[in-house]
C-alpha angles and dihedrals in degrees: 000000000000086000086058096045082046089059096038087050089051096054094040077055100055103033085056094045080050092049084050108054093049094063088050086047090051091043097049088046093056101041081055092052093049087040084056095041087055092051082048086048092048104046089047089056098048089043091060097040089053087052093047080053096053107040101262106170114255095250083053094065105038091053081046084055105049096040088054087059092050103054097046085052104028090180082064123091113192150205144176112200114196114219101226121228097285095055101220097090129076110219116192119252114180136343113143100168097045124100111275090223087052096050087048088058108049091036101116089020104176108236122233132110118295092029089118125279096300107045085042095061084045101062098034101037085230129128102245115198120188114177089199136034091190089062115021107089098225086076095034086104082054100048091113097041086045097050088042085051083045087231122159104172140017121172110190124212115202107243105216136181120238084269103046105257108146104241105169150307139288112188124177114202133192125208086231135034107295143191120204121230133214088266096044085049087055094052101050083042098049087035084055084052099049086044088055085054094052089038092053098053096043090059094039091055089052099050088046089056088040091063094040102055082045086049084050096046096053097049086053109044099036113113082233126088105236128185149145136226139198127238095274092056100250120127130281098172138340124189133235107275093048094056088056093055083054095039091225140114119244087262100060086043095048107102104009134113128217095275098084091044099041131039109265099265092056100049086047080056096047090042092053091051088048103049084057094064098036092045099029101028088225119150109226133192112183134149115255121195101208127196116219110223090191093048108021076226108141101212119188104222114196097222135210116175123176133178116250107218133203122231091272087052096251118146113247105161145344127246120205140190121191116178119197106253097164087112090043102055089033089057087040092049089048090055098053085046091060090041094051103031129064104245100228101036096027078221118142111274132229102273089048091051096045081058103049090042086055092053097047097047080053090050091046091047094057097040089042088234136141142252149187137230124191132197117195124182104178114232120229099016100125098056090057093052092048097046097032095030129234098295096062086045089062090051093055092044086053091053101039081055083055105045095043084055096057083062097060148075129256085245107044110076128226118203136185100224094179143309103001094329118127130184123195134194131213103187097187114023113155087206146028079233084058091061096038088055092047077048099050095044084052088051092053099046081052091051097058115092130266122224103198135169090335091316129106112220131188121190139150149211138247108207124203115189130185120173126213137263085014093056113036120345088206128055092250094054085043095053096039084047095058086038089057097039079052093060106048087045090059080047098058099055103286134254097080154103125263122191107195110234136182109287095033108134137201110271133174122240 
């Protein structure tokens, strides 16, 4: 009897010690598989992100993806759905083990809840898991694509970007009804993880080029020449625009300063200006006046030039922008002018001539010098615009201005004020007999016949003259003091000159 207990002991022993060591057996095999399905985890994940760093296209590695998880779970077909622009479409991505005639079908599958795993995740941002597609009623519309396909299960994980944005789908399917484990659940989560950094960049690459190709089209494209030079002051890049100016393509600019573009005093000035931003950092807007060597055309550019930094703040280059401003200031130079000159003589107006009399008056003043003012009315005008008309009267007033002009210095200043009145400043006379000469010879050019449009006119002048400081030591005193000369020269017969002196009063005409 205890020989028999000793032997029943013994086999419940060892049955026991061999119970045992299957379940170590089956433990150890499966901490090797997973061991195995983590080196395959792992491989799959360095080998996309070797291909993300060298350009790989972004079928490439989704197909890269998908295939890794199937070969570290061979009872897994896979697939990664892209949602389009609109985000209301699901594209396929990748799914090479799936059936060609399944991926044509689904390709464009509309999203909501109910379309399906796949195109339920995708409107609702949530994991969907059906065990099986025969049963679950978000497949019941497939039954007949998924038992073609011969599919029993799919469970679907969201694929989002770090800030949330849905960007696909990753679905895992099973020929037969399946339930996911802890582990299963791990891997479409961590595969959904490795297809958002492919995604990403993906995206990111594209909106890079995106702005690139917006940056380059703009460069391109902009009515303004842009560049950038290097420290030393040759070419990076110049635009459009600018090549043309040059008449040159990138590769004869590259590596060139504006000596071989501009004449030799232009490039010095346009060195000078860029060694102050790439030495001093400084951001300059000037006006250049720019000769074209190509043209002979002289263009005034309006100038903006920055330094371009690196992280650490040190100057690498110079960008620059010079827009094209000769109409401009051409259009700007012609409006003072209308402002300043008098449209049918192109004599000062009144305004320009108010302000030189008041400088000089202020330059007489501090050298304790004299001056002359002059005040003309033409006689006989009016009957030649009556008999003539109007036409043949703007001719004579263009050629008394001229001719009042030949009589003057290139200092003193004549000026149409309205109608046929003239003014006319002397801004250093020694003498009053040095203005009534200027007045008389005046008188003498007026005298002379015009011959205008087939007629044959003859006017003359009344000229009234006050000298400064004698006269009037303000410009008001000075101007009522020639009005009033004027007047009594026109009442004196015309045709004469008039020196104010101390008793003239106003009078009318």
């Amino acid at each position: 009897m205890v020989v028999f207990s000793l032997l029943l002991i013994g086999a419940i022993a060892a049955a026991a010690a061999s119970f045992y060591i299957i379940r170590i057996k089956r433990k150890l095999a499966r901490d090797i598989a997973r061991r195995k399905q983590s080196e395959q985890r792992e491989q799959t994940r360095n080998r996309v992100l070797e291909m993300l760093a060298h350009g790989a296209s972004l079928a490439t590695i989704l197909e890269a993806i998908v295939l890794g998880v199937e070969q570290e779970r061979p009872d897994m077909l896979c697939s990664i759905m892209l949602l389009d622009s609109e985000g209301r479409h699901l594209l396929n991505g990748a799914a090479p083990s799936l059936p060609d005639f399944y991926n044509d079908t689904i390709e464009g599958f509309g999203i909501g809840i109910g379309a399906a795993s796949f195109g339920t995740t995708a409107f609702t941002g949530q994991r969907v898991i059906v065990e099986d597609v025969q049963t679950h009623p978000y497949w019941s519309p497939y039954k007949d694509l998924t038992s073609k396909a011969e599919l029993g299960a799919c469970w679907s994980e969201p694929i989002r970007s770090a800030s949330g944005k849905m960007l696909g789908i990753f679905s895992i399917y099973h020929r037969q009804p399946h339930r996911p484990t802890v582990e299963e659940i791990r891997l479409i989560e961590q595969t959904a993880n490795l297809a958002e950094i492919a995604l990403g960049r993906s995206h990111a690459d594209r909106a890079l080029k995106e702005s690139g190709k917006l940056l380059s089209d703009i460069l391109e494209n902009v009515t303004s020449y842009i560049y950038t030079k290097d420290t030393e002051g040759r070419y990076l890049f110049a635009n459009r625009l600018l090549r043309e100016r040059f008449d040159a393509p990138m590769e004869e600019i590259a590596g060139y300063d504006d000596y071989k573009f501009f004449d030799a005093d232009t490039a010095a000035n346009m060195r000078k200006d860029d060694l102050r931003v790439l030495q001093n950092g400084e951001t300059l807007q000037a006006e250049e006046t720019i000769p074209n060597m190509l043209t002979g055309v002289t263009q005034v550019f309006l100038t903006v030039k920055i330094p371009l930094r690196h992280e650490d703040g040190t100057i690498y280059a110079l960008c620059g922008i010079s827009t094209d401003i000769t109409e401009r200031k051409d259009i700007e130079e012609h409006m003072q002018h209308m402002a300043q000159y008098d449209a049918l003589t192109h004599l000062p107006n009144r305004a320009l001539f108010e302000d030189r009399l008041q400088q000089a008056i202020a330059s007489a003043q501090r050298n304790k010098a004299r001056l002359a003012l002059m005040f003309i009315d033409l006689d006989k005008f009016k009957p030649v615009n009556d008999t003539y008309g109007h036409g043949v009267g703007d001719l004579l007033l263009k050629d008394v201005a001229l001719r009042i002009q030949d009589c003057l210095r290139d200092s003193d200043t004549a000026a149409r004020i309205g109608g046929d009145e003239f003014v006319i400043l002397l801004p250093a006379i020694e003498s009053q007999k040095d203005a009534s000469k200027v007045g008389e010879k005046i008188l003498d050019a007026l005298n002379l016949p015009f011959a205008l449009a087939g007629h044959t006119l003859e006017i003359s002048g009344s000229i009234g003259v006050a000298v400064f400081p004698e006269h009037g030591k303000d410009e008001k005193l000075l101007v009522k003091s020639a009005d009033i000369a004027m007047y009594h020269a026109k009442k004196n017969g015309r045709n004469n000159v008039k020196m104010h002196q101390k008793g003239l009063q106003a009078i009318s005409e």
